[in-house]
N, C-alpha and C positions, 0 to 999 in steps of 0.2 A: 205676485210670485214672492217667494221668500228669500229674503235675503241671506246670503252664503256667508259664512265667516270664517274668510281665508284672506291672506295678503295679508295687507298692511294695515286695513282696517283691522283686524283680530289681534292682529303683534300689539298694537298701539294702544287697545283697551285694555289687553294680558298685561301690558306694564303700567296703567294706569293706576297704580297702587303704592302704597305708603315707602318710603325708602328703608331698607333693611336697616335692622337695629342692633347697637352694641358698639366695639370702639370705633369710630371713624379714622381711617387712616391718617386724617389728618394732624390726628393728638399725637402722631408720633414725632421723634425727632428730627426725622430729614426723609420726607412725605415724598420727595421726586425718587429716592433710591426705593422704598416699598411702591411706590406705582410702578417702578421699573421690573421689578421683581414681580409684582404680578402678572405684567404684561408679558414679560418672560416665558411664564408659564403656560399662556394661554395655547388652544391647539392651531389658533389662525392667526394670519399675520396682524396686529391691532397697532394704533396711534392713537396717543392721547394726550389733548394740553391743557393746563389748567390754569385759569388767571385768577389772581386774587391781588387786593392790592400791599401785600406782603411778600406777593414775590409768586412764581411761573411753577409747575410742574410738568414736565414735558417727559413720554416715554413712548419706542415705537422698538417691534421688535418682527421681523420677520421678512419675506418680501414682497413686494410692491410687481414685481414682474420677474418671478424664476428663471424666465427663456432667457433673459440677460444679467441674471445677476444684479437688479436694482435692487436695495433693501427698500423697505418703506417707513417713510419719514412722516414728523409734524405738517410737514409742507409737500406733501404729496397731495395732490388733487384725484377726486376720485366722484362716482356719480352720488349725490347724498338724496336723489329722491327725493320725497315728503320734506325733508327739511330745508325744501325748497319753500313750502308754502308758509314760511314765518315771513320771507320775503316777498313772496307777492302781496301778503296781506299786508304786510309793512307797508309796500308801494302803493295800498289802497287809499290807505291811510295817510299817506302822504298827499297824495292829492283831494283828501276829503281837509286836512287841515290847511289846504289850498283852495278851499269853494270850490273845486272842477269836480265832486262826484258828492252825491248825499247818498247816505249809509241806507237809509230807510226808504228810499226809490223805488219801485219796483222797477225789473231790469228791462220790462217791455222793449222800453225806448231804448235802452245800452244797447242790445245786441243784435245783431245780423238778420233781418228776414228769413234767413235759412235754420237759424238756430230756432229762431221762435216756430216756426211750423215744424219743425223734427219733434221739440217739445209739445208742443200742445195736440202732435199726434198722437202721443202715449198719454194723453192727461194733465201735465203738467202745466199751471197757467203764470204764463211769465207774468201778468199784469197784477200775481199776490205776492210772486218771491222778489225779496229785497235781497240788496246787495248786503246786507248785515248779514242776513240769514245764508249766503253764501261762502261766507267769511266765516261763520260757526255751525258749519256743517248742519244747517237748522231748515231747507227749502224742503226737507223730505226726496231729495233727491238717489236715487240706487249709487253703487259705484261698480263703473265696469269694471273696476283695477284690481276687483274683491271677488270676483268670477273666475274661476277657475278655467275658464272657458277662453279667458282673455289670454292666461299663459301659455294657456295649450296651442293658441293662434299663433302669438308673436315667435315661441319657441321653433315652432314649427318651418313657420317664414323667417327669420331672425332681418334679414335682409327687406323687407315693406319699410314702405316711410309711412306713416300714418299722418291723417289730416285730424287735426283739432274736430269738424263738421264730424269726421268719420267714428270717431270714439264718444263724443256725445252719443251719436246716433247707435252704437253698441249699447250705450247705455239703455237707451229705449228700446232694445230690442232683446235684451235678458231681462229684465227686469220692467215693472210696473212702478210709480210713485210709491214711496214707503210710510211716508206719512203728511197730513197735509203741512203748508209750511207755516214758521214757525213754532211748531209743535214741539219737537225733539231733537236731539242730535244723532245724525248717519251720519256716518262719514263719508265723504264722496270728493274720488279725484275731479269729476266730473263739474263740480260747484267751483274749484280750481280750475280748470280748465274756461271755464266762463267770465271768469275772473282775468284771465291773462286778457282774453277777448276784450275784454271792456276796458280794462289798460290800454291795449294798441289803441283801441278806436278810441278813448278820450285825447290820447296825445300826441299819435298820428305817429306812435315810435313801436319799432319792435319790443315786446316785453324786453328780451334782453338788454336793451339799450333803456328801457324806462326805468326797470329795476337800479342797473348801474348809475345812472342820473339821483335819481329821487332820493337813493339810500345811499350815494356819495361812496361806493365801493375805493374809489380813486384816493379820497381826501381820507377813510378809515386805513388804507393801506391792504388790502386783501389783494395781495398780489397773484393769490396761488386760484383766482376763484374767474371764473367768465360761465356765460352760456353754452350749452354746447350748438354748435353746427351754428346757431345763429351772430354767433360775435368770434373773434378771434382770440386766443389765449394771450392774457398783459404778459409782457417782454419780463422775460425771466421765470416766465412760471415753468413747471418741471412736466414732464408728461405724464399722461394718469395711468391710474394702478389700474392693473386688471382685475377684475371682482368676478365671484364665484357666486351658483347657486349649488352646494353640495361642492360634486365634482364634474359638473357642468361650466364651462369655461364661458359667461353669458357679457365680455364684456365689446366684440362687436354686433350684440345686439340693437338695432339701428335706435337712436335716439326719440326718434320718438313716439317711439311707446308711450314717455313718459318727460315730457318736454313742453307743455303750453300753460304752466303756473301751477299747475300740483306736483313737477318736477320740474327739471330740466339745467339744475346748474352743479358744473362740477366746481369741487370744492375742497377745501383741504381741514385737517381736525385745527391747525391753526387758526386760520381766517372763520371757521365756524366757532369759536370760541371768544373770538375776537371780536365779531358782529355780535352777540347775544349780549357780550361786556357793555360796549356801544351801544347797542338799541335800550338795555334796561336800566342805564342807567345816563341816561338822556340827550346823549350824542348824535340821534338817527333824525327826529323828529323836530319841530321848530319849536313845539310846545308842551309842556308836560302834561298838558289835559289829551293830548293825543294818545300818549301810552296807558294815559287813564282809562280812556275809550277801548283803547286795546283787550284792556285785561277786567274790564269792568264786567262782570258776567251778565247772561240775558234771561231771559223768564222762561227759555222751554227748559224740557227734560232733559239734563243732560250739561247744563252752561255749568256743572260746577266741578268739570273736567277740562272742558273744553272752551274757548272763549274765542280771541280773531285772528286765527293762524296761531293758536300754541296750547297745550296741555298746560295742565295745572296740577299739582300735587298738594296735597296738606299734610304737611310733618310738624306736628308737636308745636301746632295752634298759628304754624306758619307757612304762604305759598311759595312754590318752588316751579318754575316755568320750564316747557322743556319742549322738546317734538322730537322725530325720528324718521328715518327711512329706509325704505322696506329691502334695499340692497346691505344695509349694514352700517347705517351712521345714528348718532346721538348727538346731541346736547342741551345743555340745561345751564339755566340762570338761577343764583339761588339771593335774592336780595338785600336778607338781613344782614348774610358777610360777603356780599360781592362778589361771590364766585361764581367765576362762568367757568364752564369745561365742557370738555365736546372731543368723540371719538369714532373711529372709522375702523373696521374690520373689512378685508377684501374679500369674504364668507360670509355669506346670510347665515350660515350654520353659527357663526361665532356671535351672533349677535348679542344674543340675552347673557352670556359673559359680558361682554363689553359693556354693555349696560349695568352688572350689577358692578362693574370696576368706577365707572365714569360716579355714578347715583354714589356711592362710601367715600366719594371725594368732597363731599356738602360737609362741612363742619356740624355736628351735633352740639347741641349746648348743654 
């Protein structure tokens, strides 16, 4: 069957593209009063923080929950989807620079009897796809998240709790294998989703609790960030913003839709800005050959976008690291000048604003 290009997967390759050219906001003289002012203008509520190690830009205008009058702030948590899966891959990776997982495995052995026979009823042979190839969208796997089929359900129900077993098995039942593995890059919540799987059973801990462990959420400080339904929000964090699809109000849509490592953690434009600061620039990992691993790219079709758990950009002969999610969040690492920035819209319609506000915050040389 063919694959659909809708969701996240679509949004995600539509911005895979060079950063707009001309003066970067950043050349001007006081960068937090123009991000303000842009943000100002935008038609939905947006937050955005910027770290650099010269100093913060922080801007958020609009609100976070109308029914009471919250605005929405830096440190508003809110669902960030997809830019969940920089951290579960991070958490892969933490315990592969711990011997407890090989990248190159096939996941045979990793996953549940139930998952191997769902898959290998549709064709898929878990004894060729590696955890690498899971990690870079590369096993040829469908994704049910990219079905149009899938919103029309959850919308419909808002209130199903969905099982991890249940959404693989959606996948196999839209869609056929897309290519053999590691051939190419799809994108697939579903290779995320296997991935959380193979978390739990290596360490015997909920993802939410592995992630938080492994990637030190505590010792970085992300106060505004936890799992949803699976952990409890850390003391002091704010309540989350309600998020929009259009003017559909989608945000007691039950979690998990999109909750077993291609999603699932709420989050704020701060503590997203502040992990990508951390993880890129060597605070997440025990060792710098890990991040090397990270971003090192792989031989199918497609690795010079995509790598393990993050986008990659080439701007004017240099990389620029980034991901997204498909309710309305960004952020991006930019290496050469240490800027990390990361932004939240409570509108999927605001998105591709936000994005082009967050991307003009990269210093130009």
């Amino acid at each position: 069957m063919k694959r659909s290009k809708t969701g996240i997967a679509a949004l995600c390759l539509a911005l895979s593209s060079p950063l707009p050219t001309g003066a970067s906001e950043t050349d001007m003289a006081n960068p937090s009063a123009v991000l303000s002012e842009a943000v100002r203008k935008l038609r939905y509520p947006t937050a955005i923080y910027v770290l650099r190690d010269d100093g913060d830009s922080v801007a958020a205008a609009g609100m976070a929950d109308a029914n009471v009058g919250r605005p929405l702030g830096v440190d508003t948590p809110l669902r960030i989807a997809s830019n969940t899966k920089t951290f579960t891959a991070a958490t892969v990776l933490r315990l592969w620079e711990q011997g407890r997982i090989d990248l190159d495995a096939p996941i045979v052995e990793l996953i549940a009897p139930e998952f191997d026979r769902v898959l290998r009823r549709d064709g898929y042979d878990p004894g060729r796809i590696t955890v690498r190839q899971l990690l870079s969208h590369s096993a040829g796997l469908f994704d049910h998240g990219s079905d149009p089929r899938f919103a029309k359900s959850f919308l419909a129900d808002p209130a199903r709790v969905w099982k991890p077993i249940e959404l693989v098995t959606l996948m196999t039942e839209y869609a056929d294998p897309q290519s053999a593995p590691g051939t190419e890059f799809r994108y697939s919540d579903d290779g995320y989703i296997l991935l959380g799987h193979i978390v739990e059973r290596i360490t015997g801990q909920t993802l939410a609790a592995a992630v938080r462990e492994q990637l030190g959420f505590n010792r970085l400080g992300l106060n505004d960030s936890w799992w949803e339904i699976m952990e409890e929000p850390p003391a002091g964090a704010g309540p989350r913003a309600r998020q929009w699809l259009g003017n559909q109000d989608v945000t007691d849509v039950n979690a998990s839709i999109d909750l077993y490592g291609g999603g699932g953690l709420l989050m704020s434009a701060r503590d997203m800005a502040r992990f990508f600061k951390e993880l890129f620039e060597g605070r997440v990992f025990a060792r710098g050959e890990t991040l090397q691993e990270m971003l090192r790219p792989g031989p199918h079709k497609g690795s010079d976008h995509y790598r393990l758990g993050i986008f990659v950009d080439h701007i004017g002969g240099r990389d620029v690291y980034w991901h997204s999610g498909f309710w309305g969040t960004y952020a991006l690492y930019d290496p050469e000048t240490r800027t990390a920035a990361a932004g939240v819209t409570t509108n999927q319609e605001g998105y591709r604003d936000l994005v082009s506000i967050v991307r003009a915050k990269v210093p130009r040389r």
